[in-house]
N, C-alpha and C positions, 0 to 999 in steps of 0.2 A: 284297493288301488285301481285308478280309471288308468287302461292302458289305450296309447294311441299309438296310430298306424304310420309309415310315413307320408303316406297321402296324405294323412292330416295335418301332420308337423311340417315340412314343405312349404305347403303355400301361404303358411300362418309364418314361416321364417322367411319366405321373401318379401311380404308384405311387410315384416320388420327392419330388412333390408331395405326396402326402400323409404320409408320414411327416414332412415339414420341417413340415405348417401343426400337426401334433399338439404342437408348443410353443405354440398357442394355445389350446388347450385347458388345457394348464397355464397358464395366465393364469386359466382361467373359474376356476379351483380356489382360485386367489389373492384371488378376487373375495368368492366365497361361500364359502369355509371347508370345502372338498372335501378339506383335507389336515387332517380331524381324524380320520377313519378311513382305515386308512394299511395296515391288514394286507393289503384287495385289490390293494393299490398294491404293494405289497412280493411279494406273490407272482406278478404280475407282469413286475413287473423283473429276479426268477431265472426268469420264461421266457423273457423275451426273451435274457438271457444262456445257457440250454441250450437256446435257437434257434440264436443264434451260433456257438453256440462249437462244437455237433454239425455243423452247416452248415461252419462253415470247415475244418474237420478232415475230418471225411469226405467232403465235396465240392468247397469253392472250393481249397485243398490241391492238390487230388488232382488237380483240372484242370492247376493250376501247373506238378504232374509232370510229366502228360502231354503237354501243350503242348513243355515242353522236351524231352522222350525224342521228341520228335517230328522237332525237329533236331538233339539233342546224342548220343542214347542214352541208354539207361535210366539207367546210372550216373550219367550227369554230369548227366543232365534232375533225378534225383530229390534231387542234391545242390542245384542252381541253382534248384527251388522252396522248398525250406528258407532257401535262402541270399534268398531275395525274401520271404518269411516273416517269416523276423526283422529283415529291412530293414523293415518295414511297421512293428511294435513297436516299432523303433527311432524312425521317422518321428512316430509316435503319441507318443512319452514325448519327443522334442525339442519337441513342439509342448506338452507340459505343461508344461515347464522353463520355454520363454519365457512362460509366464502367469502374474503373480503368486499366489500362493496365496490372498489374499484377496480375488480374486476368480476365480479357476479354480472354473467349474464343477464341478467335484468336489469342491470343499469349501465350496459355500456348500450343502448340504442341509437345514441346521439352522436358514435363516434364520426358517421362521415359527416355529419354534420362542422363538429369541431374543424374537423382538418379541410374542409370544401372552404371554412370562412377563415384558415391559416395562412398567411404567405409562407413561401419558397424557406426563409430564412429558421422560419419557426419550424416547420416542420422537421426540418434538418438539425436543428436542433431537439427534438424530442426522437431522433429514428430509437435511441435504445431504449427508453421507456416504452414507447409503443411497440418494440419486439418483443419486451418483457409483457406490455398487458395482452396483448395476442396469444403469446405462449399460453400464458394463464387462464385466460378464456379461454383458451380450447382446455384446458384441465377443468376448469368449473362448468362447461358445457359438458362435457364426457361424464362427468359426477352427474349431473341432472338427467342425463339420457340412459341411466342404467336403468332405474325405474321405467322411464317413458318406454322402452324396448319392451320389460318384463310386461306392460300393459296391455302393450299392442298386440304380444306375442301371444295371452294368455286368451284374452279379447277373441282372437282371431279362432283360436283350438276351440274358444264354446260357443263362437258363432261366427260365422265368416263374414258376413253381413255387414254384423257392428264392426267386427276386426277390420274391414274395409275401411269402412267411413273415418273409425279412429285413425286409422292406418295416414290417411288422406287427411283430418285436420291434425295431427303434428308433423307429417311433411310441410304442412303450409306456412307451421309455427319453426319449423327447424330451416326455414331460408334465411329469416334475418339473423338465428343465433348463426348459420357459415357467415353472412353478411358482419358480424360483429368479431369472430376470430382472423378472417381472411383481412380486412380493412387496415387493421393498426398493420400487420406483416407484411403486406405487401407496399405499404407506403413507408415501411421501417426499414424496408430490405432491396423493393423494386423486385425481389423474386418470386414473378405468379405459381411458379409451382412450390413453394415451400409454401406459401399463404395458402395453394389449394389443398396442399398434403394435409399441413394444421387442419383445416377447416373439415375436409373428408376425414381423418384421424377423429377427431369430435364424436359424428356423426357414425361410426362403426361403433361406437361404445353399445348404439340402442340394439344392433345384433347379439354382440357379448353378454350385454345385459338380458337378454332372452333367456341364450342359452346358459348361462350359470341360473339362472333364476329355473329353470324347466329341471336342469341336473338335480337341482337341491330338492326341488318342491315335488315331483311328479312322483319318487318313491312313498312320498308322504301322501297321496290326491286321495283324498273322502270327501266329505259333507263339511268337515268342520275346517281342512286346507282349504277348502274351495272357498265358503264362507267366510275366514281370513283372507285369501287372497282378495276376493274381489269387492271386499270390501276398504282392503288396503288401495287397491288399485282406481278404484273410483274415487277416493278421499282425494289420492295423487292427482288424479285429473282434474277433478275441481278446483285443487292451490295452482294448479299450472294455468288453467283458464283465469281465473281472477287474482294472480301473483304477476302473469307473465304476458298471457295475450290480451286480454279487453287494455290493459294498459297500452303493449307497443300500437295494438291498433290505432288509438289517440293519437300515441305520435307520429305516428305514419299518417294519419287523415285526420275525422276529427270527427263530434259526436254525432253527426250523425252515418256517416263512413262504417263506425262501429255499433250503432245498433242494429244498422239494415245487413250488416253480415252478420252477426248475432241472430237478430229473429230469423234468417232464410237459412242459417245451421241448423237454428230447430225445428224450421219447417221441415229439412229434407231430412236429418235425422227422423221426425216421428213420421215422415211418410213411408220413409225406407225400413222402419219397423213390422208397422204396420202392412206392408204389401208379402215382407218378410212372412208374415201368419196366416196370409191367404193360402 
């Protein structure tokens, strides 16, 4: 069993702490009208996805391997991180299926949209549907953010580094999911703090999500937990980069928006690696 300190545990749960409270910032956005300039937003969103996705690939991956070549050998270590790879993806797109689509975070992006080109009368007529799809996003956001937490959280405990960087692209991606529960509530209700509560409630899931996941798994930590996990937890990242952010980027900006924060994720992911090893 790998035992850790609280010095260690600490600065890997605040770092978890704060990507989850950055759905309250997309609340402020919902408030005052932050999501009418959308291109810094969108390039963004393809950094935080070529943070991810350079991150899981060349590093949470690659630990996977080696964790298991550690008790399997090379061959069957570097088949059984892949094989924990796309369990991860797997886990990630079961959990899309059980959430209805109209209210699956990933497909309410367009809400201020809808309601910006509504009149007065329409809106008014939809306030309880859109207190219900609110409500609900923040349930289907808080189900997506229990993994993203247990990532950040484990991320951070075997390197602080990556734990950062990860830490920082799903902050970035967890502004429009507050932007998409705070929106429908507070134009359903007029009351900014119950849309910021939702939207903050959401976004505490990824701390919870840490620690149940560190309770269960840390009495278990070897070679072959580790290997599992981060092999789970890289797969997670990759469905959430290409499920959830390269897409809202688009809509928030447009192609090229999203590849130029994309390629400058991966720049500074593999330079922040690499400086890391100096």
């Amino acid at each position: 069993m790998q035992a850790f300190t609280m010095a260690e545990m600490l600065p890997a749960f605040l770092l978890t702490l704060f990507a989850g409270l950055s759905t309250a910032l997309g609340a402020l956005f919902a408030f005052w009208g932050g999501v009418k300039n959308t291109k810094f937003l969108s390039v963004g969103l393809g950094f935080s996805a070529g943070v991810m996705v350079y991150v899981s690939f060349a590093e949470i991956l690659v630990k996977s391997q080696d964790a298991f070549t550690l008790k399997y050998g090379e061959l069957v270590g570097e088949s059984l991180g892949l094989v924990a790879f796309f369990v991860g993806i797997a886990l990630s797109f079961v959990i899309d299926q059980l959430i209805p689509d109209n209210i699956n975070p990933h497909h309410t992006l367009d809400i201020e949209n809808s309601i910006d080109n509504d009149d007065t009368q329409t809106i008014q007529n939809h306030r309880a549907p859109l207190a219900r799809m609110g409500f609900f996003t923040a349930i289907a956001i808080a189900l997506h953010n229990f993994p993203e937490g247990f990532a950040t959280f484990v991320s951070a405990l075997n390197n602080m580094t990556t734990g950062v960087s990860i830490a920082l692209a799903i902050a970035l991606h967890n502004i429009p999911e507050g932007l998409a529960v705070a929106l429908p509530v507070y134009h359903a209700t007029g009351d900014r703090t119950k849309a910021f509560l939702y939207a903050l409630g959401s976004g505490l899931a990824e701390p919870v999500g840490a620690i149940i996941g560190f309770l269960i798994l840390v009495p278990l930590m070897g070679d072959l937990t580790l290997g599992i996990t981060f092999g789970l937890v890289a797969g997670i990242m990759v469905y959430i980069s290409f499920d959830e952010l390269l897409p809202s980027a688009r809509v928030y900006g447009n192609d090229h928006t999203t590849i130029f924060g994309l390629v400058i994720g991966m720049l500074v992911m593999s330079v922040s690696l690499i400086l890391f090893k100096l």
